[in-house]
Every structure is written in C-alpha cells, then in structure tokens.
C-alpha positions as CSV (number, residue, x, y, z in Angstrom):
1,X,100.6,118.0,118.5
2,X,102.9,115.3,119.2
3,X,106.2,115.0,118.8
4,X,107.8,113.5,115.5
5,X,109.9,110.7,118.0
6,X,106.2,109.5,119.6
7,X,104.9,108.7,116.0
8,X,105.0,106.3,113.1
9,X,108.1,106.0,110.8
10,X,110.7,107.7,113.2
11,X,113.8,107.2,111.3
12,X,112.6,104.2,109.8
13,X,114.3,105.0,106.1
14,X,116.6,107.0,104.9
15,X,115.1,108.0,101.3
16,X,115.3,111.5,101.3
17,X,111.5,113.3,101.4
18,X,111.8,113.8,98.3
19,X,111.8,110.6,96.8
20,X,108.5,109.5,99.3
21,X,106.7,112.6,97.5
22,X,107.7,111.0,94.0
23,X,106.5,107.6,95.3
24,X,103.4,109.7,96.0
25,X,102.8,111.5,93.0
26,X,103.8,108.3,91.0
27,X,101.0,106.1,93.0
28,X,98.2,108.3,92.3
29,X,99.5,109.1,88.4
30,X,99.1,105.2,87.9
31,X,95.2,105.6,89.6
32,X,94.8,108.0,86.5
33,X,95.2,111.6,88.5
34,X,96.7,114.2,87.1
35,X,99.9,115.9,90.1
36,X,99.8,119.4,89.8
37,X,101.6,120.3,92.6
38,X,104.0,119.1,94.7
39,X,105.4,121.3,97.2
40,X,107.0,122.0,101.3
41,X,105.3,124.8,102.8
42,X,106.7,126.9,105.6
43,X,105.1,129.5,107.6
44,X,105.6,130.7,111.1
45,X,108.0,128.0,112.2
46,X,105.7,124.8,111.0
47,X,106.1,123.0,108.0
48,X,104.3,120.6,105.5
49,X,104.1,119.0,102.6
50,X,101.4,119.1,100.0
51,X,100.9,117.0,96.7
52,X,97.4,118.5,94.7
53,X,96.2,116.4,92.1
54,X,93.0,115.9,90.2
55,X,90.7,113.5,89.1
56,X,88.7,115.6,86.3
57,X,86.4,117.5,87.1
58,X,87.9,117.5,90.9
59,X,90.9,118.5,92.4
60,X,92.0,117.3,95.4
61,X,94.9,118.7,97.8
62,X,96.2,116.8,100.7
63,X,98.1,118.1,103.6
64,X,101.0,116.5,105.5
65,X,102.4,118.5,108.8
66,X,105.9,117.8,109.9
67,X,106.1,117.6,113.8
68,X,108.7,119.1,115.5
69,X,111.3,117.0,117.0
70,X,112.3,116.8,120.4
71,X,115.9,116.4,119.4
72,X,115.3,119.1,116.6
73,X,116.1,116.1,114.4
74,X,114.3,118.1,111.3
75,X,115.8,116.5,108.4
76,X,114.1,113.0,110.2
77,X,111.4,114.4,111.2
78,X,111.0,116.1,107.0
79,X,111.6,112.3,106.3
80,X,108.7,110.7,108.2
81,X,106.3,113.4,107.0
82,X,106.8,112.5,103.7
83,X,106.9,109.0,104.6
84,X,103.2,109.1,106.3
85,X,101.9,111.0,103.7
86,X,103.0,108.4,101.2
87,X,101.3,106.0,103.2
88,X,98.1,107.5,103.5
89,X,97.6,108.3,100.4
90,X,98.7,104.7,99.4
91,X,96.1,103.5,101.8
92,X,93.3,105.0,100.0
93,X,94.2,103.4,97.0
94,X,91.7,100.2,97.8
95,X,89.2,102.9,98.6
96,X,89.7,104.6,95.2
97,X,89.4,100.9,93.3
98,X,86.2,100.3,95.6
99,X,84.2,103.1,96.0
100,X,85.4,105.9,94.0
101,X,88.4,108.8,94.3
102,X,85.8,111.3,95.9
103,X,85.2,109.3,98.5
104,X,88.4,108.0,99.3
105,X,89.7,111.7,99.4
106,X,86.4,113.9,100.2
107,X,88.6,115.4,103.2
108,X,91.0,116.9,100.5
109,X,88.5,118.1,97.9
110,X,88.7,121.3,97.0
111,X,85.8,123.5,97.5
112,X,85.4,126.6,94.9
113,X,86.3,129.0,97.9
114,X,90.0,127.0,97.6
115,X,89.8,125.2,101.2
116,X,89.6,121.4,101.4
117,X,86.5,119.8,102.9
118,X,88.3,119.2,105.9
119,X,89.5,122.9,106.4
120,X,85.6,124.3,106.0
121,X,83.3,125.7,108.8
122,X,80.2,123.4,109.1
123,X,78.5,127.1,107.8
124,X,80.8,127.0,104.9
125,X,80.0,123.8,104.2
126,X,76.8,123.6,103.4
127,X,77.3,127.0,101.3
128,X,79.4,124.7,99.3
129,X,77.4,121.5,99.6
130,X,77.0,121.2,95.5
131,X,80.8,120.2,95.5
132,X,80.6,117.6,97.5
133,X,80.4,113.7,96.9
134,X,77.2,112.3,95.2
135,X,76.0,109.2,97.0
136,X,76.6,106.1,95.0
C-alpha cells in the first residue's frame, strides 16, 4: 500500500472525518438510499471507514482504508480517508442517475454470505451469481 503523503487529498481540508462521512451519508440519502451504518473499523493496526446503505431490496457496504503515514500524521491521514471515500462515492452518483445503483456499486453489494462482490472468491461468486446485477 502506499503511503497516505503519496496520495490524493493529503491535508487538503481540515473538516474533521467526521463531517466527510455525513457529506457521504447525506449524498446517497438525497439518491433515495437508506445509511444504516456508518462506522471506523480497527483491527490489527489498520483502519477504515465503512458507510452501508441500501437501495431496497440491496444493500450495499463500501470500504475506505486509511494509509499509514510516513510522518504517523494519523489524524490527516483519518481525514483524507474520509475525504476519498466521499469522493468516490460522489463520483458514482452520475453512474446511479445513468445506469442504475447496482451497477454503479456492484463492487459493494452484499452477497447473502455477508461479503461484498469485490471481497468474493471467483468460486464464491458464481455460488452467489443470483445476487448479482441483471443486465439492463
């Protein structure tokens, strides 16, 4: 992985993480999803934030890591996490208007065994291949 200094939004705001989550949550809200969860996970010395929302009958979970820094700058490096996943999920929002919420997010669908499309085995996949997006 890189390190948080070599990526996008290095200390480019100083809105707390918390306030680019609520950007988040409020972006997809006004696409019609429901937020369910909105959360900083920490395990093993790596972090991320989540946000898991749902369009019914899907649900959709989307994972943001944050990088460690080099300076061990971790309240920036907590800010630009929060701040690209803003950004992506704001990004997807054309996709959404254009071609549907399952395809602009079939990476984060959750599959009935609780991973996302983008955490399955290929084998697990096509156990699971019912949930995934119809063609249009």
């Amino acid at each position: 992985m890189p390190y948080a200094e070599d990526m996008n939004y290095w200390k480019t705001s100083r809105a707390s993480a918390g306030s680019w989550l609520d950007k988040a949550s409020d972006f997809l809200i006004n696409c019609g999803a429901d937020v369910y969860v909105i959360a900083k996970a920490q395990d093993k010395g790596r972090a991320a934030y989540m946000i898991e929302f749902g369009f019914e009958p899907d649900r959709f979970r989307v994972l943001w890591p944050v990088l460690e820094s080099k300076n061990g700058d971790i309240a920036a490096a907590e800010r630009q996490a929060a701040t690209m996943l803003y950004h992506d999920i704001k990004s997807r929002g054309v996709r959404i208007k254009l071609q549907g919420i399952r395809t602009a997010f079939v990476d984060s669908l959750l599959l009935q065994n609780g991973s996302t499309v983008a955490q399955s085995t290929n084998s697990a996949l096509l156990d699971q291949t019912k949930m995934l997006p119809r063609p249009l």
